[in-house]
C-alpha positions, 0 to 999 in steps of 0.5 A, a space after each residue: 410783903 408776901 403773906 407766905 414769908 417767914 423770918 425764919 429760915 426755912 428749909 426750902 432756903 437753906 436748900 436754894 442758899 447750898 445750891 447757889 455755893 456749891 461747887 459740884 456741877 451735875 451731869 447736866 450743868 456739866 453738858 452745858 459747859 462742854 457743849 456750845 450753842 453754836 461754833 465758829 469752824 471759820 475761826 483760825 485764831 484764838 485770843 482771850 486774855 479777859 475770861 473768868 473761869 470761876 469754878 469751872 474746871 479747867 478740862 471743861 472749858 478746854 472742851 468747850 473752847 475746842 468745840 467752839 472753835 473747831 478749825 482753830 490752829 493758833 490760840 493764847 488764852 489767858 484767864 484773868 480771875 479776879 485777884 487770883 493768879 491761875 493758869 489755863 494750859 500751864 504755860 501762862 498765867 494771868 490775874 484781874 487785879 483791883 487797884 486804885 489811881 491815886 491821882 484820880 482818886 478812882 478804882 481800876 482795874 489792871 489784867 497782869 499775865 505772864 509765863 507761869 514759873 514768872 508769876 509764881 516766883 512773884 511772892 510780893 504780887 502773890 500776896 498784894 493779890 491775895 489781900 485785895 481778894 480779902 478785901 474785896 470780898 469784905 464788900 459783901 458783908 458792907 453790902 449786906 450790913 447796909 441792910 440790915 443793920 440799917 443803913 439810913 441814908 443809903 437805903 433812902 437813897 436807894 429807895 428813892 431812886 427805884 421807888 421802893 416801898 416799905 413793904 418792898 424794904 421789908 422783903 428784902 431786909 428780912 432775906 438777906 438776913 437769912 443769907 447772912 445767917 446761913 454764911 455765918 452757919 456755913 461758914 466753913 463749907 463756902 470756898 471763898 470764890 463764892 463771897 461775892 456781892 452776887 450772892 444775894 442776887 443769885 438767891 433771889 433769883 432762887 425765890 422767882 417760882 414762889 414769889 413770881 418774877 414782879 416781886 423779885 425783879 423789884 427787889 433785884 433793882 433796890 439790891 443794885 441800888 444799894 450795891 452801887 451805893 456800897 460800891 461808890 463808898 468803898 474805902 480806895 484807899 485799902 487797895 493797893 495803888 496802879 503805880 505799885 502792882 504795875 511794878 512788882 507784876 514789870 518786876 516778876 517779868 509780867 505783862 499788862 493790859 488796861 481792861 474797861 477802858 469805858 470805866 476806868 478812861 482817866 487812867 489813860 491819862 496817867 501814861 502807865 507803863 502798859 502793853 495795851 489797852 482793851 477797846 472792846 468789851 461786851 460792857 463797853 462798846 461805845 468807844 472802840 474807834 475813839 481809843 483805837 484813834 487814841 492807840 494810833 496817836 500814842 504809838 506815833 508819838 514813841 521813839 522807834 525803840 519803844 514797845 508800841 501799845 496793842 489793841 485787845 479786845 476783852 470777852 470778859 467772859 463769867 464761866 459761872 454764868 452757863 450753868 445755871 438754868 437759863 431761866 435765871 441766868 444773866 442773859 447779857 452774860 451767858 451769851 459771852 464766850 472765850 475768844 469771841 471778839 467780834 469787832 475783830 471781824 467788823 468792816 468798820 473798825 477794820 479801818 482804824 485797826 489798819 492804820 493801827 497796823 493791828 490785826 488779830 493775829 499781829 497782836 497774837 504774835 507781838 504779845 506772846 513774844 513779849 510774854 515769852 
């Protein structure tokens, strides 16, 4: 353990500790935000259902998607933020909302979008989101209380898996009980976006320019140990069940697409009641032409009546993400965007999306008209 450590909370960590939960940006983050490090004039058509703005104001993502693509003449987006019900442009809404498959007995994942007057009249699909907010957000205390309390078994588990050692543990434990205690200090000047699982990850990246990088890198890799033991036991059964939000979001006239299929493939199986399925995300690329075999073998099986299922591809873009410094960004996820989908454009899957009978434009115009 680092000599220059102290239990203590010092006042360069409650300074690191209010820079990573405020909200504000500067006029530098804001630059980031609005102008792109390339565009795409080429691009004619737009589409994202799957981005999360986090705490970035609306008016600059809309600056930062016109410079990113030009040219465009036609676009639908969506933002999905995790169980929280925005809207974009006020004509649609749209949510991530976590659930579970009983059968399975596995967490998922459904994107719900909507005409917006729809969604606000939803007042049962409001509040099934706003709990699962809440209680999502209660991981971070699990995951911090894994820690510090300690939790035995999951942190010998976690070091055995990364090879952490005592002095390692140590480092960590004695820091997020500093995040701890500055949560519970100020408590009522963090906006509830920011209680999230990557909180003690952004305020270790914080501490790189004094420990140096080999320390924290360490840390991180025990800290996503942890979390995915955290992850992997959390209670399901306190989500509301897939079947249940896939019937209040069809009765509030909503539309749904399957996110992650990589993740969350049994699903598939269950045959819910979905408008398409997400073959693509910058997190689960390893499958595409599988599922866009499975799409074409489900839409010749329907009736002609019958609303065929439509390909998406999911940016899966964090808006948060581009206004840090680059030095401790997530690389993997600064580099995504709104709207940019490659696969769309790949001679490759072309293929397969031909004789799904899709293509990025078709998609655009079927799914806005059952939106609308």
């Amino acid at each position: 353990m680092p000599e220059s450590l102290s239990p203590e909370i010092t006042g360069a960590d409650e300074e690191a500790f209010l820079r990573i939960i405020s909200t504000d940006l500067s006029e530098e983050q804001e630059e980031r935000i609005i102008e792109p490090p390339r565009s795409f004039p080429e691009k004619r058509a737009v589409l994202g259902v799957h981005w999360h703005p986090e705490f970035i104001p609306m008016n600059l993502i809309r600056k930062r998607i016109d410079a990113f693509f030009p040219c465009k003449e036609d676009e639908l987006l969506i933002p999905t933020q995790h169980n929280d019900i925005l809207s974009f442009d006020s004509v649609y809404s749209g949510i991530e909302i976590d659930c579970y498959d009983q059968g399975f007995n596995q967490k998922v994942q459904l994107l719900i979008h909507a005409r917006s007057e729809k969604l606000e009249r939803a007042n049962v699909l409001r509040k099934m989101a706003a709990y699962t907010a809440r209680y999502r957000s209660s991981q971070l205390v699990e995951f911090m209380d894994s820690i510090i309390r300690p939790m035995d078994d999951r942190i010998n588990e976690a070091a055995q898996a990364t090879g952490a050692g005592e002095a390692l543990i140590e480092f960590v434990t004695i820091n997020v009980q500093k995040v701890h205690d500055l949560i519970v200090k100020h408590e009522k000047r963090i906006v509830p976006i920011m209680v999230k699982n990557k909180l003690l990850r952004d305020f270790f990246n914080e501490m790189r320019p004094v420990y140096g990088n080999s320390i924290i890198n360490r840390s991180q890799t025990f800290l996503q140990a942890v979390k995915g033991i955290v992850k992997r036991e959390f209670p399901l059964h306190y989500f509301y069940r897939a079947s249940e939000v896939i019937e209040e979001a069809r009765g509030a006239g909503a539309c749904i697409v399957i996110p992650h299929p990589e993740q969350f493939w049994p699903i598939l199986l269950a045959d819910y009641d979905v408008d398409g399925i997400e073959v693509w995300n910058p997190q689960s690329r390893k499958y595409t032409d599988f599922l866009i075999s499975v799409i074409v073998r489900k839409n010749g099986e329907m009736g002609k009546s019958e609303k065929k299922l439509l390909v998406f591809m999911g940016d899966d873009t964090h808006m948060g993400e581009k206004i840090k410094d680059p030095a401790i960004q997530d690389q993997e996820k600064a580099a995504r965007e709104i709207g940019l989908q490659p696969p769309w454009d790949d001679l490759a899957i072309k293929k397969g999306l031909i004789l799904a009978g899709m293509s990025l434009s078709e998609v655009m115009a079927e799914y806005r008209s059952r939106l609308d």
